[in-house]
Structure formats: structure tokens, C-alpha cells
BAROVEX-406264 format. One record per residue (C-alpha): x, y, z. Coordinates in nm, 3 decimals. Layout:
@x = X&y = Y&z = Z
...
end
This chain:
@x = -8.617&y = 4.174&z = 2.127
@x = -8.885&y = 4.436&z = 2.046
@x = -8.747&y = 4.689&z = 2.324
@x = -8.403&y = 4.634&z = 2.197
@x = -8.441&y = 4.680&z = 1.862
@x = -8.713&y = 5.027&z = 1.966
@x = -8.411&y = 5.160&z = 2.144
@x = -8.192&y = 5.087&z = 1.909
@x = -8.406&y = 5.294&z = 1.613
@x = -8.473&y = 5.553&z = 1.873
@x = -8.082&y = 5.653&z = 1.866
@x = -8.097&y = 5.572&z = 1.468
@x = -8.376&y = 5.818&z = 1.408
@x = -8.206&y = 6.128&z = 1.683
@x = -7.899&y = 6.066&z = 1.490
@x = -7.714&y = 6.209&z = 1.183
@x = -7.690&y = 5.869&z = 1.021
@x = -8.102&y = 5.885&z = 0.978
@x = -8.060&y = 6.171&z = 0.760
@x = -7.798&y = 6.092&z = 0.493
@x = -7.549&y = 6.355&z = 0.661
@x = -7.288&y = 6.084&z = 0.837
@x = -7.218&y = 5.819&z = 0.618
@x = -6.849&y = 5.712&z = 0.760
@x = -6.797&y = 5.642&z = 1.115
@x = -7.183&y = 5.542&z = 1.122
@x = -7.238&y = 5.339&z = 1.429
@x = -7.564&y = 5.315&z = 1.635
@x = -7.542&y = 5.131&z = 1.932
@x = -7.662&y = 5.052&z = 2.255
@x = -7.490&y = 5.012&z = 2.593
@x = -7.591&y = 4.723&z = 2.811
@x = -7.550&y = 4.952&z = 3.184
@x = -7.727&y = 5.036&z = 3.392
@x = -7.896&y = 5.295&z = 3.211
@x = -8.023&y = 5.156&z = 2.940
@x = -8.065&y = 4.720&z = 3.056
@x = -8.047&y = 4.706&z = 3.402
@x = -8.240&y = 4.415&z = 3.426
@x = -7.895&y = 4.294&z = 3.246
@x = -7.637&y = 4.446&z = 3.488
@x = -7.853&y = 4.534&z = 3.778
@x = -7.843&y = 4.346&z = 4.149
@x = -8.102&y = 4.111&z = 4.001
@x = -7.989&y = 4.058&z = 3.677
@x = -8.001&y = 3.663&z = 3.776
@x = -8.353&y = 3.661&z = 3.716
@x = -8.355&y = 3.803&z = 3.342
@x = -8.030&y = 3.783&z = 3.239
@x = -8.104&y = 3.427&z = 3.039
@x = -8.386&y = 3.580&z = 2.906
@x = -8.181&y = 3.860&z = 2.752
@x = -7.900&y = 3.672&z = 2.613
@x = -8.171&y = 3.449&z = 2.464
@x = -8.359&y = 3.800&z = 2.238
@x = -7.988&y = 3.904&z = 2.148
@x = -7.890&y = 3.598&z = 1.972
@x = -8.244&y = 3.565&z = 1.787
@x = -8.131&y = 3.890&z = 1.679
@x = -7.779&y = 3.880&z = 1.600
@x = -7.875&y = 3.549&z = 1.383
@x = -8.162&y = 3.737&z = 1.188
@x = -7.866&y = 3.995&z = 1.103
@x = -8.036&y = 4.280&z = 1.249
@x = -7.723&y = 4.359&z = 1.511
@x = -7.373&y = 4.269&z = 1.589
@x = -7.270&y = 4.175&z = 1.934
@x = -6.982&y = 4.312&z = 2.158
@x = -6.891&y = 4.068&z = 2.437
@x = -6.615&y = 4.104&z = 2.724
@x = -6.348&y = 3.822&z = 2.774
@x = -6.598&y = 3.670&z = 3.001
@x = -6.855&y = 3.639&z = 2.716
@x = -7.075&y = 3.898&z = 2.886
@x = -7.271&y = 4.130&z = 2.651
@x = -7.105&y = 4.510&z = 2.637
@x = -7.298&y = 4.624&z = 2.373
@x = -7.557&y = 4.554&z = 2.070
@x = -7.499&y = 4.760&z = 1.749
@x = -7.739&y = 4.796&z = 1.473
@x = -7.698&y = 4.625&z = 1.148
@x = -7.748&y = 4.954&z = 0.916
@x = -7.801&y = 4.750&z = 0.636
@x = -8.117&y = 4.602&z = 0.754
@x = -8.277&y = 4.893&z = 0.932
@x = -8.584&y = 4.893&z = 0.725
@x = -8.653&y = 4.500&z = 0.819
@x = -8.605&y = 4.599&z = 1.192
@x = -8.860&y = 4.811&z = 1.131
@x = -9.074&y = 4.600&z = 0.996
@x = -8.998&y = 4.316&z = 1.280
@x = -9.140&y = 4.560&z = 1.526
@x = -9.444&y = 4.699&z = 1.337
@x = -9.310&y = 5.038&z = 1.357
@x = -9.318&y = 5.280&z = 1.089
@x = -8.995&y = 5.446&z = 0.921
@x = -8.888&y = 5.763&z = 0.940
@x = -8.990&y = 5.791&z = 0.551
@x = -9.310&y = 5.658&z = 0.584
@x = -9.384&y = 5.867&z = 0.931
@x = -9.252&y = 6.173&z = 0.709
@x = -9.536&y = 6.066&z = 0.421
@x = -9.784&y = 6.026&z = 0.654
@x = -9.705&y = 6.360&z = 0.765
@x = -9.706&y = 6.512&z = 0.424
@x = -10.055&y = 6.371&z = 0.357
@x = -10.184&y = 6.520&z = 0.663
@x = -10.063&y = 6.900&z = 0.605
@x = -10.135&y = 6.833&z = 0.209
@x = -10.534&y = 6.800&z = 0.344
@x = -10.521&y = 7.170&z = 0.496
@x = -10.362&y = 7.366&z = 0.225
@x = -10.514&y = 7.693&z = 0.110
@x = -10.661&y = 7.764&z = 0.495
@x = -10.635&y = 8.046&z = 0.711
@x = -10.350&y = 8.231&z = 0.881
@x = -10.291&y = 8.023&z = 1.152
@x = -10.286&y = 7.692&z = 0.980
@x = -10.061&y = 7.837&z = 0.651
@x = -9.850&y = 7.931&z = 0.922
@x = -9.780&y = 7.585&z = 1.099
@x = -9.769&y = 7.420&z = 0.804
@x = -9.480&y = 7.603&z = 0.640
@x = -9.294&y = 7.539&z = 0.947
@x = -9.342&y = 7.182&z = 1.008
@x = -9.286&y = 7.166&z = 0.624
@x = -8.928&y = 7.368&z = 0.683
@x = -8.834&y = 7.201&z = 0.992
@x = -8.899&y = 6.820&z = 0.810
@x = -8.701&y = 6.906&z = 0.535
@x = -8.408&y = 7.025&z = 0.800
@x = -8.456&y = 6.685&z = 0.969
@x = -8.514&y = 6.870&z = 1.295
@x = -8.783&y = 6.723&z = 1.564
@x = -9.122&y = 6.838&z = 1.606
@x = -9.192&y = 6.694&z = 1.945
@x = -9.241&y = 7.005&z = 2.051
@x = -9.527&y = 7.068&z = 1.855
@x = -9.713&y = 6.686&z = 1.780
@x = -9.596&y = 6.356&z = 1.938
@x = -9.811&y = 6.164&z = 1.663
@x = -10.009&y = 6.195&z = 1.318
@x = -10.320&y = 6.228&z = 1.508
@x = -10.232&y = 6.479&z = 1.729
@x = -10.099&y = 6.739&z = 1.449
@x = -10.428&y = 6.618&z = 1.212
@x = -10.597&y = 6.807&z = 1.577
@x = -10.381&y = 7.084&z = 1.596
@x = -10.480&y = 7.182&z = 1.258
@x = -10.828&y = 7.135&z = 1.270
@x = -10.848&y = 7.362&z = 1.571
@x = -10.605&y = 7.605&z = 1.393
@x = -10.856&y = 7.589&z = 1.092
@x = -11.143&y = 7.635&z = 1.332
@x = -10.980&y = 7.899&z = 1.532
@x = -10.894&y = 8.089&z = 1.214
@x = -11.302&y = 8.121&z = 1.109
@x = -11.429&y = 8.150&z = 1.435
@x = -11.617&y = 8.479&z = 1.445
@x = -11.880&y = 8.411&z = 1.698
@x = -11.800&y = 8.358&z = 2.081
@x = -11.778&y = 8.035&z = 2.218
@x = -11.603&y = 7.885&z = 2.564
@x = -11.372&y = 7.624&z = 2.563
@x = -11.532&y = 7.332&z = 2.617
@x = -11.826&y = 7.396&z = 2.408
@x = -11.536&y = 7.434&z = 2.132
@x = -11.383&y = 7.120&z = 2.174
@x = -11.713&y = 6.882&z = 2.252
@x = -11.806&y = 7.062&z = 1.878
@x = -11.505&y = 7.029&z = 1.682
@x = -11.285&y = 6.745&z = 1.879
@x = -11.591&y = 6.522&z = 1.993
@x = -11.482&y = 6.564&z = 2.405
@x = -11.506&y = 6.870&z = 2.558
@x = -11.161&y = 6.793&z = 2.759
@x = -10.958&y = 6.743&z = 2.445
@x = -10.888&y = 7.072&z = 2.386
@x = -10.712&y = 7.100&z = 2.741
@x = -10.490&y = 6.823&z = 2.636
@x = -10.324&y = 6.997&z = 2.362
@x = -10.399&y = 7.359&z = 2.444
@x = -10.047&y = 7.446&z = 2.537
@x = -9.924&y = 7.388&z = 2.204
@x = -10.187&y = 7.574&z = 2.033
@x = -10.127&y = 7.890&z = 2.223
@x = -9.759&y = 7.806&z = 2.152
@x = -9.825&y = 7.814&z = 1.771
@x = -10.058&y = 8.142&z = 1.803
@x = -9.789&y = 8.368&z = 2.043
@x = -9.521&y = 8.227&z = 1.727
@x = -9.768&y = 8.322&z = 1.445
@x = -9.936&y = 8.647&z = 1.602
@x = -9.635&y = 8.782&z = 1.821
@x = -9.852&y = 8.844&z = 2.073
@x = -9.770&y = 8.715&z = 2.433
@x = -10.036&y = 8.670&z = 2.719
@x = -10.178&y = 8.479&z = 2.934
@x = -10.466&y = 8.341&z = 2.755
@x = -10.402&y = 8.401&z = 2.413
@x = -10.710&y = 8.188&z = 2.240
@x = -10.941&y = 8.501&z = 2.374
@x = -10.839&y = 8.681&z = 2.022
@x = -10.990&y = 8.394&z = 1.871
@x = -11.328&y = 8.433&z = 2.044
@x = -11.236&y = 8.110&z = 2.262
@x = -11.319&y = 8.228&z = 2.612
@x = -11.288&y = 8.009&z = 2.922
@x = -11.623&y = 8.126&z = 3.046
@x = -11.859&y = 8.364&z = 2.871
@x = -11.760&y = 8.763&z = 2.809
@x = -11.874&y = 9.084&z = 2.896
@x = -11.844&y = 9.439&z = 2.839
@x = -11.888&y = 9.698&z = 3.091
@x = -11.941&y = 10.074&z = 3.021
@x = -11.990&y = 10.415&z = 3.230
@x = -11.953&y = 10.789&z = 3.247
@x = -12.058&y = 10.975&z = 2.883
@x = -12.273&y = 10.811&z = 2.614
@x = -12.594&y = 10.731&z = 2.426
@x = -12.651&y = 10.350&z = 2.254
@x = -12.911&y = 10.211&z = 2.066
@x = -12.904&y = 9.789&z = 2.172
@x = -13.203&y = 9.619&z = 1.984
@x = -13.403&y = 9.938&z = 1.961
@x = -13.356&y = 9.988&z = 2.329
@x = -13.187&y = 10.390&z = 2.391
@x = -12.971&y = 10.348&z = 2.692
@x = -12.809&y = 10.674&z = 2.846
@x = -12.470&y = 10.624&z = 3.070
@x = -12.556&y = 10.890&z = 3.213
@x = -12.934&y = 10.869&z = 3.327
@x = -12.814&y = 10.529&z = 3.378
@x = -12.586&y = 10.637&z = 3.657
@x = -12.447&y = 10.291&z = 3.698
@x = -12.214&y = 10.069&z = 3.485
@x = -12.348&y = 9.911&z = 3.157
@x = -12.281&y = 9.549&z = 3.110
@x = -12.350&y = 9.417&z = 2.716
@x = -12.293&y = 9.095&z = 2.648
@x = -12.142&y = 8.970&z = 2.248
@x = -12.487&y = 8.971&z = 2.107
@x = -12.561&y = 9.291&z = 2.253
@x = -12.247&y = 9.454&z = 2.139
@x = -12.301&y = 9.282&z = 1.806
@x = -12.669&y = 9.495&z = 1.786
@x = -12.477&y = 9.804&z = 1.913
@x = -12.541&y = 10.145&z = 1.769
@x = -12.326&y = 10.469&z = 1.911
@x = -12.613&y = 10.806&z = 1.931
@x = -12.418&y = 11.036&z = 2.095
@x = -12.056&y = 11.052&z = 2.264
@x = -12.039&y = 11.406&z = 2.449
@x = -11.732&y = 11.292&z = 2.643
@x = -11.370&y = 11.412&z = 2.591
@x = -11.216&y = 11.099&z = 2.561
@x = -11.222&y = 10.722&z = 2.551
@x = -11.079&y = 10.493&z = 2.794
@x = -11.004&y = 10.155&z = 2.798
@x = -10.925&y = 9.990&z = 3.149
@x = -10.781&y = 9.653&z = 3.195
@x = -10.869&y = 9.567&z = 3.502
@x = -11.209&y = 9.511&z = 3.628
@x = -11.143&y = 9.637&z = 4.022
@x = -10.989&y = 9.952&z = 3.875
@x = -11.247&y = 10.028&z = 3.622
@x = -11.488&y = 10.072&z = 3.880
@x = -11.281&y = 10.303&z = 4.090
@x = -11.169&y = 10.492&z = 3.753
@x = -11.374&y = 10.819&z = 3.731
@x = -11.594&y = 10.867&z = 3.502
@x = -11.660&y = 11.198&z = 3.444
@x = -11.615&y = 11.369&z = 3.095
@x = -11.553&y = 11.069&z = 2.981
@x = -11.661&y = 10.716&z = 2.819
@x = -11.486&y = 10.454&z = 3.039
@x = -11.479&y = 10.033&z = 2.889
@x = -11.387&y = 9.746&z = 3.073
@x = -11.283&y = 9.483&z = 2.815
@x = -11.269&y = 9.206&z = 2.977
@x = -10.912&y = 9.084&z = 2.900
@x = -10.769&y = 9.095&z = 2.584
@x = -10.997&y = 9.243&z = 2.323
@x = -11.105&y = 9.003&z = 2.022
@x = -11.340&y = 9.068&z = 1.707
@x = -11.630&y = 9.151&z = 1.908
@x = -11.430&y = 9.443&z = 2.115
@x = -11.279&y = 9.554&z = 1.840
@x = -11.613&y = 9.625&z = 1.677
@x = -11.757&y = 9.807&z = 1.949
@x = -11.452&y = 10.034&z = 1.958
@x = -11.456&y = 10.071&z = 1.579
@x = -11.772&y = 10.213&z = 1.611
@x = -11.730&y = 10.443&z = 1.872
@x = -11.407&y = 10.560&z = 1.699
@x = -11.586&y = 10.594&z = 1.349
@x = -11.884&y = 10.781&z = 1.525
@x = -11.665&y = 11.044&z = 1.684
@x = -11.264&y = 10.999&z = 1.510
@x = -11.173&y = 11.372&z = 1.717
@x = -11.180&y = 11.197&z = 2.052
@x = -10.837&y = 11.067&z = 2.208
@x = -10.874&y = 10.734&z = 2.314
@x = -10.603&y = 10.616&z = 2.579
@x = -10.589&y = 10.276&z = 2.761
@x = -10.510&y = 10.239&z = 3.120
@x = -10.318&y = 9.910&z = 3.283
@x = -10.084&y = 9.674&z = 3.474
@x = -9.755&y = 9.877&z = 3.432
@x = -9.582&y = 9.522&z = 3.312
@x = -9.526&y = 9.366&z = 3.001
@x = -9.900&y = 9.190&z = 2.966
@x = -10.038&y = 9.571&z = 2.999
@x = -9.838&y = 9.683&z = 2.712
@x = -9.854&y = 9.356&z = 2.497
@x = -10.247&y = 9.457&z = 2.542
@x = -10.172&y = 9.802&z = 2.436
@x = -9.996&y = 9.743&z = 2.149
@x = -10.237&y = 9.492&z = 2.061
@x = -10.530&y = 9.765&z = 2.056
@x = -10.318&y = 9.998&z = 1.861
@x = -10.183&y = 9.719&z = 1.571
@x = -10.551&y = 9.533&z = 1.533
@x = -10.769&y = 9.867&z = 1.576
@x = -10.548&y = 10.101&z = 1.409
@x = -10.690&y = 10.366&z = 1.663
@x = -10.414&y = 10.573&z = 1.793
@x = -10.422&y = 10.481&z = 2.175
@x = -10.239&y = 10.672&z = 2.433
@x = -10.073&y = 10.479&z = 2.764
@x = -10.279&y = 10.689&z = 3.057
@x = -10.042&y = 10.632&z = 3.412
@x = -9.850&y = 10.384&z = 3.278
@x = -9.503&y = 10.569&z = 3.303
@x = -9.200&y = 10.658&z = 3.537
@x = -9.398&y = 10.904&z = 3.709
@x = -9.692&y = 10.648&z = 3.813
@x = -9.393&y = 10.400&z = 3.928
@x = -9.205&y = 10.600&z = 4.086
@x = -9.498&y = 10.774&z = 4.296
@x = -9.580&y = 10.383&z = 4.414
@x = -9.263&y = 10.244&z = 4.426
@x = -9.340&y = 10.058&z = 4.776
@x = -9.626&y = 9.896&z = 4.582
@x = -9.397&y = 9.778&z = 4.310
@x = -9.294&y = 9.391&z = 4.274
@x = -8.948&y = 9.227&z = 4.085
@x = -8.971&y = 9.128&z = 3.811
@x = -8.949&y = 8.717&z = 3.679
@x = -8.726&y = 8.638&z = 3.363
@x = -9.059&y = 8.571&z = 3.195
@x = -9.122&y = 8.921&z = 3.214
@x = -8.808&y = 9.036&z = 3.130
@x = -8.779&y = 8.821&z = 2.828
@x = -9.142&y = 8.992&z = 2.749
@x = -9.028&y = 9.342&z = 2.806
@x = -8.717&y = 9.325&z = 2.618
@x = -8.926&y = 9.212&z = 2.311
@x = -9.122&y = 9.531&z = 2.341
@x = -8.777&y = 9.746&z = 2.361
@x = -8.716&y = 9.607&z = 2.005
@x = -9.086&y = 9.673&z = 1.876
@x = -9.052&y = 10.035&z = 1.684
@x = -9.483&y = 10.039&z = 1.725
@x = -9.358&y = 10.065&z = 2.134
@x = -9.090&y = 10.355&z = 2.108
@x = -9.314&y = 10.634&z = 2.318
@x = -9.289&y = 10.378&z = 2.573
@x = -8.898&y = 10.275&z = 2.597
@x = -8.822&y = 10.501&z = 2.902
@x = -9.087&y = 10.318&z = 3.118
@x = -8.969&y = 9.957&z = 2.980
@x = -8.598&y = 10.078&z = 3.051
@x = -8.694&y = 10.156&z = 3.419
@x = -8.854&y = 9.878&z = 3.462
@x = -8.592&y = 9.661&z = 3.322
@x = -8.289&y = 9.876&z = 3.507
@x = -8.492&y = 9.857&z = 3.873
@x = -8.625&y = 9.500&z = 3.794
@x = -8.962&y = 9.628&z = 3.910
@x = -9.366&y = 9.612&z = 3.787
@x = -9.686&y = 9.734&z = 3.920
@x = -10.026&y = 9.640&z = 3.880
@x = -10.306&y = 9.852&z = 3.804
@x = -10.527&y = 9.822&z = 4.142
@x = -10.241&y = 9.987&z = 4.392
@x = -10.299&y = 10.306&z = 4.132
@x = -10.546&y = 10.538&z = 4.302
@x = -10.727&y = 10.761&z = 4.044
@x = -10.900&y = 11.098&z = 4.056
end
């Protein structure tokens, strides 16, 4: 009876009737094949088959469906009895679809007046409830979306670093939690942000492991009243969050600023007359400080950014230009550079393309449309270690 009735609300609730829109022709019913009961019509229906006719005539007397039999008195199909929907609810302990919509008012009514991220979901769960449309996509129950918004909260005052598992033992009491859910959460951030890589929670100051910055070529620091010189130094400088965080620029007698994405390609990148950083990824609060600093220490220097000639190097370049509002110049990532290592070059995946083409309509990206174009027209990319600088 219970799995019956369940089925027969899970059509009610996917359908228009649920929602007030179809009022004539309503009809919600279920089809005893093989599909749905095949315990009913199946090779061994013998065994259950009593057993089922018994649960549909407890429920056709309670009045909570009407029966459709064939000639030979064989069930064809239950239909629910609209006019008692809210006791078949109650008959299987299940909640409405009004009450499931209240308890997911209360929820999002708890984290009003929060950050970015969370004012964000919330306005569209809000707009897609009040459109009846699904949000399986985004919560399966009222405990999952109370998590997704207390990470979103989280996320959106999270200013020191912290990996992912240290997050989610802190905030969601099991440091494997967050893994559960974190595909929807980066879903929700790539909608809210527009930004679309790999590992998208890094912006947030979520890392997987713990983060580094590496610098060579032309520069003086200050790091906790230690003066460190690049180039007496002669060797890459690695600083960690707290060192960058203690950071203070003496002297930049370089020509320009660099920004690599890659780590094997910022140690073949040449360093001369220059002030070369390795990012580690996707820069975040703590990156965009350090290159703040360097920028307000020295605004006359040209700062350009070097990468995969794909989509993820220029979502990561326009992502340094819009959050850093430094002016940063593409450095051999055009035609030229792809055309001089076309045998290196690899085809592109729809992913990609999809990911390009949303560049080709971002305005901030126009300087770049004739290398997206060529990509898109020969359905090729390149990565940044085939490049050989000098």
C-alpha cells in the first residue's frame, strides 16, 4: 500500500495538477506493467500477486484510489482519488508539497541578510519555488540545502586559508561531508561568480592541500622583518599565506610583472628583468593581496600573465583582470604561439567549447577574440609546458 500510494504522489507532485495549473482532465495514475509492478505482471507474479490485490482493495475502500480492471478482473491501473490527496499523505507519513515548501521557507528565512553567495541561492530557490520548478538539482532534502547554506555562509567570510577537510570537520562536524555535496556548491559558485574552473572553492580560500607562492628574477621583500633579495637569492622564493600576509614590497627594479600558471613552466620561464609569480592555481584573497601590493608599490610596471592557451587559461586571466583591477596583458597566448606549435596542439572537448564561446561573448575578453576564434574554427588548445621560452 505504502509504495503504491509513494508512486502514486510521486507522479502527483512532477505533475501540473500539483500546482493549480490543470484542473480539467486531471488524472494521476499508475500503470500496473512491467515497469512500474512487475512483481504484478512479471514471470513470478504467482508469488505476490495475492498480496497486491489484497493493498489495492484496502485502498480503493479507504477512498484513496479508483481501480481499472480488464474483463478478466485483472488490475490495469490504480488512479488517485484527488480529493483525498492530503490523507494519502498523511497514511504514508510523508510530508506535502505545502508543508515541504514551508519547511523550505523556514530554512532560507534563517539565512537572510548573508553574504553574496548565500543572497544569491536563496533568491533562486525562492524564484524557482514560486515557478513550481524542481530543485533536485541543487538539494534532495531540507537538511541538505540547511548545509549548502551554511557552507555558502561560511565560504562567503572565509578570509583565512584552510583545506578541505579541515573546513568541513569545523563547520559540518565530518571532514568527508563536504565531498558529499561539493559538486553542487561549486555548481552554485560558477552560477553566482561566472567563473568556470576546475576547482572553483580555491577563490574562497578552500584549498585541497595547503598553498604556496613562488617568486624569482627582480625584487626586494621585507617577510617578518626578514630582507630577502630575488636576486642575491638566486633561486626561487616560496612564501607561504602567512608569509604573504606579513609581506612588504622594498624595491621592484624589474620591467615587468609576470604571472605564470603553471608550475613546470614557471621554472623554465626566464627571469631576467623581470619579477616572475607562480600562483598556484587560481588566485584568491591572499594572491590578490600580494599582487595589490606589488602593483601599488610600482603602478608604471606592465604586468602580463602567461598560460594554458585554452579556456581555463583565460577564465584565469580574466579573473586577475575583473578581481585585481590591474590591467594584465596575455604574454604567448595568441595565434602566433599556436600556430608555431601546432603539432603540440590537442582538440578540443564540447566542455571547452561551451567555455570558450562564453568568453567570445565577454566584452572584458575582446583583445583576445582572434585567438578564441582560432581555436574554436581549428578545434584546437595547447598547454603551457610544450611553450619553450627565452
Amino acid at each position: 500500500e505504502i509504495k503504491i500510494i509513494n508512486l502514486l504522489l510521486d507522479k502527483f507532485e512532477s505533475s501540473k495538477v500539483s500546482k493549480g495549473i490543470n484542473l480539467t482532465n486531471r488524472s494521476i495514475s499508475l500503470l500496473f506493467d512491467e515497469k512500474n509492478m512487475i512483481d504484478y505482471v512479471g514471470e513470478n507474479s504467482y508469488k505476490y500477486e495475492k498480496e497486491i490485490e489484497v493493498a489495492v482493495v484496502n485502498l480503493e475502500n479507504n477512498q484513496f484510489v479508483f481501480v481499472d480492471r480488464n474483463s478478466d478482473n485483472r488490475i490495469v491501473k490504480v488512479i488517485l482519488n484527488l480529493d483525498n490527496v492530503m490523507k494519502c499523505y498523511s497514511y504514508v507519513n510523508r510530508d506535502s508539497l505545502k508543508e515541504k515548501k514551508q519547511g523550505i521557507d523556514n530554512i532560507l528565512n534563517k539565512y537572510e541578510n548573508k553574504g553574496k553567495l548565500v543572497e544569491f541561492f536563496r533568491s533562486k530557490i525562492k524564484e524557482r519555488e514560486a515557478s513550481y520548478l524542481s530543485n533536485k538539482k541543487y538539494f534532495t532534502s531540507e537538511n541538505e540545502l540547511e548545509e549548502i547554506l551554511l557552507v555558502l555562509d561560511k565560504l562567503d567570510n572565509q578570509v583565512d586559508e584552510i583545506s578541505r577537510r579541515s573546513f568541513s570537520a569545523k563547520y559540518l562536524k565530518d571532514s568527508k561531508r563536504l565531498e558529499t555535496i561539493l559538486s553542487k556548491i561549486e555548481s552554485i559558485i560558477r552560477e553566482c561568480d561566472g567563473i568556470d574552473l576546475d576547482d572553483v572553492l580555491v577563490k574562497y580560500n578552500v584549498y585541497k592541500n595547503p598553498s604556496f607562492v613562488y617568486l624569482k628574477g627582480i625584487g626586494r621583500f621585507k617577510v617578518n622583518n626578514q630582507i630577502i633579495d630575488l636576486v642575491d637569492l638566486d633561486s626561487e622564493l616560496i612564501l607561504s599565506s602567512n608569509h604573504i600576509r606579513n609581506l612588504e614590497v622594498l624595491s621592484l627594479d624589474c620591467k615587468e610583472i609576470v604571472t605564470v600558471e603553471n608550475l613546470t613552466s614557471f621554472y623554465e620561464y626566464p627571469s631576467n628583468n623581470r619579477c616572475v609569480i607562480y600562483l598556484g592555481g587560481f588566485h584568491n584573497e591572499i594572491r590578490k593581496k600580494l599582487l595589490i601590493s606589488i602593483y601599488n608599490f610600482k603602478p608604471s610596471l606592465p604586468f602580463y600573465h602567461s598560460g594554458d592557451i585554452d579556456a581555463g587559461g583565460f577564465y584565469i586571466l580574466r579573473h586577475l583582470m575583473i578581481d585585481t583591477q590591474i590591467n594584465f596583458v596575455a604574454k604567448m597566448m595568441d595565434v602566433n604561439t599556436l600556430c608555431n606549435y601546432e603539432n603540440d596542439c590537442i582538440k578540443l572537448s564540447e566542455r571547452d567549447r561551451e567555455r570558450l564561446g562564453f568568453l567570445r561573448n565577454d566584452n572584458i575578453m575582446s583583445s583576445y577574440f582572434d585567438v578564441i576564434d582560432y581555436m574554436l574554427a581549428k578545434n584546437i588548445k595547447l598547454e603551457q609546458e610544450n611553450i619553450e621560452y627565452d
